[in-house]
Backbone as a printed PyTorch tensor [residue, N CA C, xyz], in Angstrom:
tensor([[[ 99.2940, 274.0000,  70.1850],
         [ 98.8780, 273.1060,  71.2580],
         [ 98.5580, 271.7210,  70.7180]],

        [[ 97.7910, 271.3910,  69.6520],
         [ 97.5360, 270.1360,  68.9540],
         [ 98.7990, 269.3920,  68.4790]],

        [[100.1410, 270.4060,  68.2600],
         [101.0810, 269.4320,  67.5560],
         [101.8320, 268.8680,  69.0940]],

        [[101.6820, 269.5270,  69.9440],
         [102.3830, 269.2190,  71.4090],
         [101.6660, 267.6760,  71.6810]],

        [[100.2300, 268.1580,  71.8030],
         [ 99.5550, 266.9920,  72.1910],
         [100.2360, 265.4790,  71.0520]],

        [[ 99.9140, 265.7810,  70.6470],
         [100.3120, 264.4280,  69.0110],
         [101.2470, 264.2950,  69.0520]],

        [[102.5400, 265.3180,  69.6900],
         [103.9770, 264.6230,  69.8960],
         [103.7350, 263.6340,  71.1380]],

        [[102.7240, 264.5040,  72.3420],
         [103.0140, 263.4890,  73.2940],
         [102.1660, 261.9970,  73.1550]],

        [[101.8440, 262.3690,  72.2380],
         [101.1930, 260.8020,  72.2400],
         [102.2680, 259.8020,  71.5670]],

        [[102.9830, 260.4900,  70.6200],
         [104.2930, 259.8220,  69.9740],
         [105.1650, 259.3840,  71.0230]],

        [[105.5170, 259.9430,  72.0880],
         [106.2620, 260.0110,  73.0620],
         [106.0290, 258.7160,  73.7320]],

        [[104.5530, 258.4690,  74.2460],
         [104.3040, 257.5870,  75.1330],
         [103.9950, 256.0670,  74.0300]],

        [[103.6500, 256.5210,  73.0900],
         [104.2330, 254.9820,  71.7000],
         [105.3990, 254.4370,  72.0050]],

        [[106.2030, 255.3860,  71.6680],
         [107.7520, 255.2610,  71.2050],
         [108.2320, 254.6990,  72.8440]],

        [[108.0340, 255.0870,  74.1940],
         [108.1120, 254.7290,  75.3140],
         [107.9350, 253.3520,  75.2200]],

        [[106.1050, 252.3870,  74.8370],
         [106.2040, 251.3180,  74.5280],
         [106.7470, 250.3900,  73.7410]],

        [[107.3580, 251.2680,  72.3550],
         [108.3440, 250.7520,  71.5870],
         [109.2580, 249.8580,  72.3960]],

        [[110.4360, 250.7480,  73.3620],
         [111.3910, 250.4330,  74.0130],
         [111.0400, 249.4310,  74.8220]],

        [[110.0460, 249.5490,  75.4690],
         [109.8520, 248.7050,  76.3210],
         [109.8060, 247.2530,  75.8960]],

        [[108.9810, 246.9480,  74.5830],
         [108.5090, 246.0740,  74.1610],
         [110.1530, 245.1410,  73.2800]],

        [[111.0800, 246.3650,  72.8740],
         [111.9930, 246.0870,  72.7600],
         [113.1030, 245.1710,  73.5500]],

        [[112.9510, 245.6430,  74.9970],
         [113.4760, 245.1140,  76.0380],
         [112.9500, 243.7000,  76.4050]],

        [[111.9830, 243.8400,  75.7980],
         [110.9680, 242.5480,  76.6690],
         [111.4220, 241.1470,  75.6620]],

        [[111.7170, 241.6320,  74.2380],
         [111.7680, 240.6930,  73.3090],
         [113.3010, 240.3510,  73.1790]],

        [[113.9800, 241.1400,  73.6090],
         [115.7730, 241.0630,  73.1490],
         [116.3990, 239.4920,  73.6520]],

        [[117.1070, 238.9160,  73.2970],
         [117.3710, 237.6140,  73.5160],
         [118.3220, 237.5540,  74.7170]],

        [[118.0160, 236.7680,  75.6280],
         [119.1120, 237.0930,  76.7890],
         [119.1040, 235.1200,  77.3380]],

        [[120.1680, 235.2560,  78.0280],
         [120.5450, 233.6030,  78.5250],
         [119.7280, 233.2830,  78.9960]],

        [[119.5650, 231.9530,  79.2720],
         [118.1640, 231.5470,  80.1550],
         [118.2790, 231.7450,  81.7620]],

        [[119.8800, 231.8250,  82.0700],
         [119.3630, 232.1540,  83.4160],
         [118.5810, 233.8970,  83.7420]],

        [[118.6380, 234.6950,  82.5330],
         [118.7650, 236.1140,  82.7980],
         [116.9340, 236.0220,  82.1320]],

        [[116.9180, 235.5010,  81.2940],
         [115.2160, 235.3040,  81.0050],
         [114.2950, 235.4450,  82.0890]],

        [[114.7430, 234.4650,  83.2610],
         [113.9250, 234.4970,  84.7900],
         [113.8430, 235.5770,  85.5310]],

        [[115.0790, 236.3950,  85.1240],
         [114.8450, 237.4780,  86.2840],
         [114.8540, 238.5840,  85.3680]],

        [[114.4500, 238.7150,  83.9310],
         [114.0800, 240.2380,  83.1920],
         [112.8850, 240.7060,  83.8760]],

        [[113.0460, 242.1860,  84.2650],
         [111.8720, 242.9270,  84.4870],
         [110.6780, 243.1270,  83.5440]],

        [[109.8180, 243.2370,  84.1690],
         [108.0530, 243.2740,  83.2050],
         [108.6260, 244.8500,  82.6290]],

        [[109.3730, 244.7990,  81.3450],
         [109.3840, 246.4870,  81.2360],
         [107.9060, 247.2530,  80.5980]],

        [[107.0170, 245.8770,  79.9540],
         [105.9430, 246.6840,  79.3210],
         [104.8300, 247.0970,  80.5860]],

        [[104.7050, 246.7100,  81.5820],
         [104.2100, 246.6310,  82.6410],
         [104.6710, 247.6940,  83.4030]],

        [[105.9280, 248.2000,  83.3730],
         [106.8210, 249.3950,  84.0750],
         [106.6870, 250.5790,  83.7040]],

        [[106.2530, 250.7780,  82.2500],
         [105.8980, 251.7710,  81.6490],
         [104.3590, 252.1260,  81.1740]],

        [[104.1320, 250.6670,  81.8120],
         [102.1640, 251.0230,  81.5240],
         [101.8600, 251.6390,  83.2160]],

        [[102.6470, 251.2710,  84.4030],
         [102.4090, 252.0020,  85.7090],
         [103.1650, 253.0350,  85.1580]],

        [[103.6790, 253.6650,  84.7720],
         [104.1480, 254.8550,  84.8160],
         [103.5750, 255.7650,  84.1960]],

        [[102.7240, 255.5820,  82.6990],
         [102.2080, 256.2870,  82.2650],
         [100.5040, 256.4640,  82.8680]],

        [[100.2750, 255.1480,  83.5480],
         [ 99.0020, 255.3690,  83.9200],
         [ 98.9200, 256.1170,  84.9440]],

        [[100.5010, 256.1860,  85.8950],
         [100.0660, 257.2640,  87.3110],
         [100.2900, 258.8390,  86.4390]],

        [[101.0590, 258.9000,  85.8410],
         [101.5370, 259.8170,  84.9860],
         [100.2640, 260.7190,  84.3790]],

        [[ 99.6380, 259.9470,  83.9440],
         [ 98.6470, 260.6780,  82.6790],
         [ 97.7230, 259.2630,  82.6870]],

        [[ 96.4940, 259.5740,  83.8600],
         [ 95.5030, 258.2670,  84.2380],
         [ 94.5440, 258.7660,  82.7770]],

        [[ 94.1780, 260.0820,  82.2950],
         [ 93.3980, 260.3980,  81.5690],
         [ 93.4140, 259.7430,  80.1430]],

        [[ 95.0840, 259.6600,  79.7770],
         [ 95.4500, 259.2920,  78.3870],
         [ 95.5320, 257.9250,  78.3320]],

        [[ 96.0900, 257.0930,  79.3010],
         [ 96.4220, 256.0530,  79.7580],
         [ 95.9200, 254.8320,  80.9370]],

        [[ 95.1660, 254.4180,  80.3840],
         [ 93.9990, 253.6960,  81.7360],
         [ 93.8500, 252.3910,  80.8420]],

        [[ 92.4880, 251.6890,  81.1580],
         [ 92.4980, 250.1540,  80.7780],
         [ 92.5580, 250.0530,  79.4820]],

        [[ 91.7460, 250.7040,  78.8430],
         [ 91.3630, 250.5500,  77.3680],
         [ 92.9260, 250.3090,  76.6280]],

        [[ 94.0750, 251.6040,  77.0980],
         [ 95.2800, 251.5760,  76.5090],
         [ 96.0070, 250.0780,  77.0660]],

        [[ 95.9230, 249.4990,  78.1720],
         [ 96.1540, 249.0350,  78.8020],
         [ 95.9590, 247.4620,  77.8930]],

        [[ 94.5130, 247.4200,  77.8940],
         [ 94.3000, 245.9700,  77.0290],
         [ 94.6910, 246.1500,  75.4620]],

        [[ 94.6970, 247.2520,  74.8880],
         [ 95.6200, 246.9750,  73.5570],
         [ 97.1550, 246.6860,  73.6260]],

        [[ 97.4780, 247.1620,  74.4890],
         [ 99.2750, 246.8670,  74.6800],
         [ 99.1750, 245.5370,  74.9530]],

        [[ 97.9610, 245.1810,  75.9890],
         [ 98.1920, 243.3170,  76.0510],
         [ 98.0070, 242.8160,  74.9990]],

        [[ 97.3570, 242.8320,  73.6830],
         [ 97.1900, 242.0280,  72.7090],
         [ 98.2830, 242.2560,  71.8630]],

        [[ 98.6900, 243.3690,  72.1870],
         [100.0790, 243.0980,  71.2950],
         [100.6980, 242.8000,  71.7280]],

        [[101.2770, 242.6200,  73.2030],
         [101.8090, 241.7700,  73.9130],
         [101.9920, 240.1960,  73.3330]],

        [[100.5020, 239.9670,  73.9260],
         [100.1790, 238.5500,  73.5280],
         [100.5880, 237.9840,  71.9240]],

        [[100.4720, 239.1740,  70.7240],
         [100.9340, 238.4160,  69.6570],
         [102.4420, 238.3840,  69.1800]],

        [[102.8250, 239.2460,  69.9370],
         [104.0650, 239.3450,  70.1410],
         [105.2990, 238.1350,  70.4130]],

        [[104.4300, 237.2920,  71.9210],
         [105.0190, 236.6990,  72.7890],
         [104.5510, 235.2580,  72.0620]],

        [[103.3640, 235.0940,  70.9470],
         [102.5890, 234.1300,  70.7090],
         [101.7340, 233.5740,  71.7470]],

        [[101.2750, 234.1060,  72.6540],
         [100.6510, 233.3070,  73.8120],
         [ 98.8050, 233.6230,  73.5990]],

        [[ 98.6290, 233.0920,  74.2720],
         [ 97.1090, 232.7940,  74.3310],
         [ 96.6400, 234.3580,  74.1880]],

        [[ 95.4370, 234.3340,  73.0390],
         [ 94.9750, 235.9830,  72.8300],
         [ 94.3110, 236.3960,  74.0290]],

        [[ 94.6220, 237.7340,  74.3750],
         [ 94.0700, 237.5420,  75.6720],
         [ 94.4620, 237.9540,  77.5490]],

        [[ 96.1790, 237.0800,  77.4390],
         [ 95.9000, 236.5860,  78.5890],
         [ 96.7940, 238.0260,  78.6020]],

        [[ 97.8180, 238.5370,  78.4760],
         [ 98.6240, 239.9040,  78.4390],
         [ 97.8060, 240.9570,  78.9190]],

        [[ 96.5810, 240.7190,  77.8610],
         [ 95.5590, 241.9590,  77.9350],
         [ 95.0290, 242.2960,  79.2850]],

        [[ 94.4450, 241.0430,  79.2760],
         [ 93.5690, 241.1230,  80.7780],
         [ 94.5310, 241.6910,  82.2220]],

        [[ 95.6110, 240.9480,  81.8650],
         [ 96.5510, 241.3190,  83.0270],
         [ 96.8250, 242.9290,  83.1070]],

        [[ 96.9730, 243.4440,  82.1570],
         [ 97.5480, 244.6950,  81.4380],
         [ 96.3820, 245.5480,  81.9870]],

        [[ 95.2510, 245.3690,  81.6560],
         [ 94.1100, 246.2170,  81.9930],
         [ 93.8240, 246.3520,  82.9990]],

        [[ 94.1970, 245.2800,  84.7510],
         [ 93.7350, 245.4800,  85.6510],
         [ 94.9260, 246.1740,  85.8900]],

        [[ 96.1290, 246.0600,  85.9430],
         [ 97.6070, 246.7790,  86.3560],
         [ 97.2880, 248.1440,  86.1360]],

        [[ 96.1910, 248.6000,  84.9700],
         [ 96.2250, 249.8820,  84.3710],
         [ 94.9430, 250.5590,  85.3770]],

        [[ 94.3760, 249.8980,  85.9130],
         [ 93.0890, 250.0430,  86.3020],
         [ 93.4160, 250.2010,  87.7040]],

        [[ 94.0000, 249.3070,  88.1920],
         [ 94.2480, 249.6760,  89.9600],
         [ 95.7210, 250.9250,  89.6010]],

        [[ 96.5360, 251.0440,  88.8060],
         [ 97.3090, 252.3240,  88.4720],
         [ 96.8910, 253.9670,  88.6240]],

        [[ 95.7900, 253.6220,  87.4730],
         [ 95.2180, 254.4520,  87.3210],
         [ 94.0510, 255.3120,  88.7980]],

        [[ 93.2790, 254.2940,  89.2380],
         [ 92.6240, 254.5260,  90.5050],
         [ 93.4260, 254.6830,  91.2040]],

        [[ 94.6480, 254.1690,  91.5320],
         [ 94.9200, 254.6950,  92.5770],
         [ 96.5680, 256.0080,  92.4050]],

        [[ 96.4020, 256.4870,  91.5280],
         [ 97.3410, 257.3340,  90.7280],
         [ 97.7180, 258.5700,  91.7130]],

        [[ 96.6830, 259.0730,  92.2050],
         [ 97.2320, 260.5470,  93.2550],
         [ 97.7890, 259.7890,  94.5550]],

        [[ 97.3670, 258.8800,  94.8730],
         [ 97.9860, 258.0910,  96.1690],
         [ 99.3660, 257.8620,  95.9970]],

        [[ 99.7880, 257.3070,  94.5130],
         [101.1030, 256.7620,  94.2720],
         [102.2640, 258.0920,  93.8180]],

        [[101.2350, 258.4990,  93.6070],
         [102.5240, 260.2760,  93.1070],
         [102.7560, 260.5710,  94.4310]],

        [[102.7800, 260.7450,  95.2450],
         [102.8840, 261.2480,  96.4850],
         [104.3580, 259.8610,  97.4050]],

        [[103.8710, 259.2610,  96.5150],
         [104.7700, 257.9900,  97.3690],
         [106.6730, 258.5390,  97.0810]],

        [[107.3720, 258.1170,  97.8820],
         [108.6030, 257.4630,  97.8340],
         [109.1310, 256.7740,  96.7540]],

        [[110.1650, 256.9280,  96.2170],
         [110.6020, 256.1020,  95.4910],
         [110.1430, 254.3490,  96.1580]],

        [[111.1870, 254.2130,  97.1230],
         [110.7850, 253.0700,  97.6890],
         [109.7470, 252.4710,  97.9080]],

        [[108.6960, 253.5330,  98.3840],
         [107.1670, 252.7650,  98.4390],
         [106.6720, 252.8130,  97.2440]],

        [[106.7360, 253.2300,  95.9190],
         [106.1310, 253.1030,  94.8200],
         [107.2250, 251.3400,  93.9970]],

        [[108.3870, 251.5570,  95.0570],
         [108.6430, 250.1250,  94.1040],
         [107.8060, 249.2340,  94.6300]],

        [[107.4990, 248.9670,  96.3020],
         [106.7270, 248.0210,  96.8570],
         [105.4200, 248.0840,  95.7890]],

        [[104.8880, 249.1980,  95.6220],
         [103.7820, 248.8320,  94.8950],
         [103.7360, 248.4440,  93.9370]],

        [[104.9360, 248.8290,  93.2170],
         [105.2340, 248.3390,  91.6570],
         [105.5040, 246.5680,  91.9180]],

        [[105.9880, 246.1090,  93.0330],
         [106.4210, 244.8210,  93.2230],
         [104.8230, 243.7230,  93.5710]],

        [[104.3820, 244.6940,  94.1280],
         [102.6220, 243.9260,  94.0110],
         [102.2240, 244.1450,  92.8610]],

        [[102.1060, 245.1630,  91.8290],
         [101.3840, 244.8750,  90.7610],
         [102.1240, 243.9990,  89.6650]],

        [[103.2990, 243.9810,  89.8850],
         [103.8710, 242.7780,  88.8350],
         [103.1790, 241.8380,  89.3290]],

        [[103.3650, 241.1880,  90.4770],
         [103.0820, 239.7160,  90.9280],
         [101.5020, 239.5600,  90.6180]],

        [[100.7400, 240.6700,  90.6090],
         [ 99.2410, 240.5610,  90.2380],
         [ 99.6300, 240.1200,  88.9560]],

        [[100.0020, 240.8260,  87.8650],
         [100.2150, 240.5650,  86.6390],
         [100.9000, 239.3220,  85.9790]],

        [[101.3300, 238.8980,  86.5310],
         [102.4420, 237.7140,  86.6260],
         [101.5650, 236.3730,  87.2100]],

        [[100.6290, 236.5800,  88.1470],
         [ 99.6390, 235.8020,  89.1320],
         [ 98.2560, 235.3810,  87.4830]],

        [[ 98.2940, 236.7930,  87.0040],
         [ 96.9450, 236.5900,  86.1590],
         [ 97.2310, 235.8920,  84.9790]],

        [[ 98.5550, 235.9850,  84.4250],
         [ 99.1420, 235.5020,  83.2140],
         [ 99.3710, 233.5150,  83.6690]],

        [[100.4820, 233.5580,  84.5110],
         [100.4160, 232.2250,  85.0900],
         [ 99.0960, 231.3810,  85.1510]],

        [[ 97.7760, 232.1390,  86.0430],
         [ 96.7880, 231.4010,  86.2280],
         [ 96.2430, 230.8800,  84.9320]],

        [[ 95.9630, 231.9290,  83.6410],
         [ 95.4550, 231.6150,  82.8090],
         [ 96.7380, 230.3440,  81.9780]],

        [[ 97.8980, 230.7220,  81.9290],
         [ 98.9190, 229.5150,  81.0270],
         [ 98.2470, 227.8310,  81.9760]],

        [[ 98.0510, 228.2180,  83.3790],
         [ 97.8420, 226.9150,  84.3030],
         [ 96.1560, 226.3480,  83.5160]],

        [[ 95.1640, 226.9270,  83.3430],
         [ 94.2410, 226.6710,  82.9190],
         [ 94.0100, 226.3360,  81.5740]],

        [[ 95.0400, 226.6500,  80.3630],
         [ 95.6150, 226.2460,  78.9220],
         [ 96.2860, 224.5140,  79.2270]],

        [[ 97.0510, 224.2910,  80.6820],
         [ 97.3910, 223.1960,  80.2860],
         [ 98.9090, 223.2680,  80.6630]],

        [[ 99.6710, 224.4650,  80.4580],
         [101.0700, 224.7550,  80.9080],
         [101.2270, 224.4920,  82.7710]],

        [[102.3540, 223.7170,  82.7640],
         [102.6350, 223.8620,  84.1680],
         [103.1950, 225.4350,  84.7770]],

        [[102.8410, 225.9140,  85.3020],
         [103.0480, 227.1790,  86.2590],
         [104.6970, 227.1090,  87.0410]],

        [[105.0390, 227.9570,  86.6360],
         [106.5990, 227.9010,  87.7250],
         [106.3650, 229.3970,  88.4570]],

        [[106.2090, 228.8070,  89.6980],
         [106.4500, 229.7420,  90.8490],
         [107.0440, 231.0640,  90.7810]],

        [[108.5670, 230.4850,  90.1960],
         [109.6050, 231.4740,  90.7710],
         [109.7620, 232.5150,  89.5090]],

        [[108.3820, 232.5170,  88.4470],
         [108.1410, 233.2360,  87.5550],
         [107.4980, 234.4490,  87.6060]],

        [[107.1580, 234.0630,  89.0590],
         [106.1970, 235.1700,  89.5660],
         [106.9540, 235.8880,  90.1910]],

        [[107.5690, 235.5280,  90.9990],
         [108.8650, 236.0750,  92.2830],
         [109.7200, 237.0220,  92.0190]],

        [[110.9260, 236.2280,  91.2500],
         [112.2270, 237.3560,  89.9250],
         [111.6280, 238.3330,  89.5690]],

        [[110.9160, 237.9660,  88.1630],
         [110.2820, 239.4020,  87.7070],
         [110.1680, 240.3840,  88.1470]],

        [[109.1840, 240.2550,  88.8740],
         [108.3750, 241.1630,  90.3600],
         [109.2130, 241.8180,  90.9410]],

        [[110.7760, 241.7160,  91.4740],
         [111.7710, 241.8370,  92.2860],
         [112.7850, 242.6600,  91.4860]],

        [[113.0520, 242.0780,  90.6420],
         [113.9590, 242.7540,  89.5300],
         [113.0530, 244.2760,  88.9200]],

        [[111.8290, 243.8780,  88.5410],
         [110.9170, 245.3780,  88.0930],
         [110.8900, 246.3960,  89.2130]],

        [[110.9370, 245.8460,  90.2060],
         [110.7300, 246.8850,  91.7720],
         [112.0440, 247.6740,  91.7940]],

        [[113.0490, 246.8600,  91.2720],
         [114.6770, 247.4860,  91.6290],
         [114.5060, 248.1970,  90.1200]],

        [[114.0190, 248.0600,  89.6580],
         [114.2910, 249.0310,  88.1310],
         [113.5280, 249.8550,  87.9880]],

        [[112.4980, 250.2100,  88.8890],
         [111.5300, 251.2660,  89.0540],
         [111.9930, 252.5960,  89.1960]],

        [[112.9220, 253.1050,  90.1300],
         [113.3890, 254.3100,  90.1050],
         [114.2320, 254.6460,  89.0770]],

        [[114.7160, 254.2260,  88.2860],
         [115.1380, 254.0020,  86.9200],
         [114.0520, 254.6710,  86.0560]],

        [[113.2460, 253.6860,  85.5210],
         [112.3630, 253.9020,  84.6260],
         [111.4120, 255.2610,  84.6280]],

        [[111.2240, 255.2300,  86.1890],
         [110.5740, 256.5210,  86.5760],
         [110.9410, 257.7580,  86.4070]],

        [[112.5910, 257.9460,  86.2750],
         [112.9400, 259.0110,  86.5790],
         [113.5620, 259.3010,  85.2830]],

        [[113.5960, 258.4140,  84.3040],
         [113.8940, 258.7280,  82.9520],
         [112.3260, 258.9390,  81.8960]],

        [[111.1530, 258.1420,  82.2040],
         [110.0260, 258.6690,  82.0500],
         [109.9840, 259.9990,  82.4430]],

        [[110.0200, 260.4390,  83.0780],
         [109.2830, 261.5800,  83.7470],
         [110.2830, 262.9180,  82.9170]],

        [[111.4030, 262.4550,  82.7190],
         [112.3460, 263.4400,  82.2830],
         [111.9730, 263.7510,  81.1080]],

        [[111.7720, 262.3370,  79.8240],
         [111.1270, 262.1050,  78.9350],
         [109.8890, 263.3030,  78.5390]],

        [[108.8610, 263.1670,  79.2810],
         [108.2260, 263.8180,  79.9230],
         [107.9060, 265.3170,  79.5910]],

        [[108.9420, 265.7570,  80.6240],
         [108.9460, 267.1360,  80.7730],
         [110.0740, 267.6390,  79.9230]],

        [[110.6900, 267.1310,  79.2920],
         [111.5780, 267.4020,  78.2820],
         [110.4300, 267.8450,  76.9680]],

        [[109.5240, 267.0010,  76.6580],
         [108.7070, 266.6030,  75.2010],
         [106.9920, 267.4650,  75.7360]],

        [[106.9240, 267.6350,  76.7910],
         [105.9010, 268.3400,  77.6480],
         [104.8610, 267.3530,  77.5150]],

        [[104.9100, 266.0260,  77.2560],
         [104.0190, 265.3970,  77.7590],
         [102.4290, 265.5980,  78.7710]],

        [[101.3120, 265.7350,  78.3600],
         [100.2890, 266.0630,  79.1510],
         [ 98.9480, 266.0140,  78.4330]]])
């Protein structure tokens, strides 16, 4: 039972691996605007998934590595990361129950929260804010949700994740 557990914790690493992979890979600038939040896609997934293993605390370390990752202000990833994980997590039996479709709507509000908290803080550093940074993302992560979800989850129950 202990080596199950310690794989699944490998599991949900290696999950952020990819993600973080995706997030960094070099793509054109028009395709930059509309990449999905994948570290954000897989922090709602593991937090509705497994709220016990996966809640703020995990939530604000993925933002700081985020943040040193991306070079951006220490910090601002985190914070975003922790409330995404936090309203995830609280509201986790509500969202298992959902629709594909209605879990993207929700997935499409918590990007834009996340996206809203990151922006506000770059606007308060001094960076001008672009709108439509908030918008794409948000839109593109919602359409890649049943995706991510359904290869998580397979992930998952393949590796017995729990």
């Amino acid at each position: 039972m202990a080596i199950s557990q310690r794989q699944g914790g490998f599991i949900i690493l290696l999950s952020f691996v990819g993600a973080f992979m995706l997030s960094i890979i070099d793509l054109p600038i028009w395709a930059e605007e509309i990449r999905p939040q994948w570290v954000v896609l897989v922090l709602i997934y593991w937090s509705m998934a497994l709220p016990q293993r996966v809640s703020v605390g995990f939530g604000w370390m993925i933002g700081l590595l985020l943040d040193v990752t991306n070079s951006t202000i220490l910090g601002q990833n985190a914070l975003a990361l922790a409330l995404v994980a936090f309203l995830t997590s609280h509201l986790h039996l509500r969202l298992r129950v959902f629709p594909f479709w209605q879990q993207a709507i929700v997935v499409f509000v918590f990007v834009i929260i996340y996206n809203l908290i990151v922006l506000w803080i770059r606007g308060i550093s001094g960076s001008a804010p672009n709108i439509w940074l908030i918008i794409t993302p948000s839109f593109t992560s919602a359409i890649f949700w049943p995706l991510v979800f359904i290869f998580l989850r397979r992930i998952r129950r393949i590796y017995r994740v729990n």
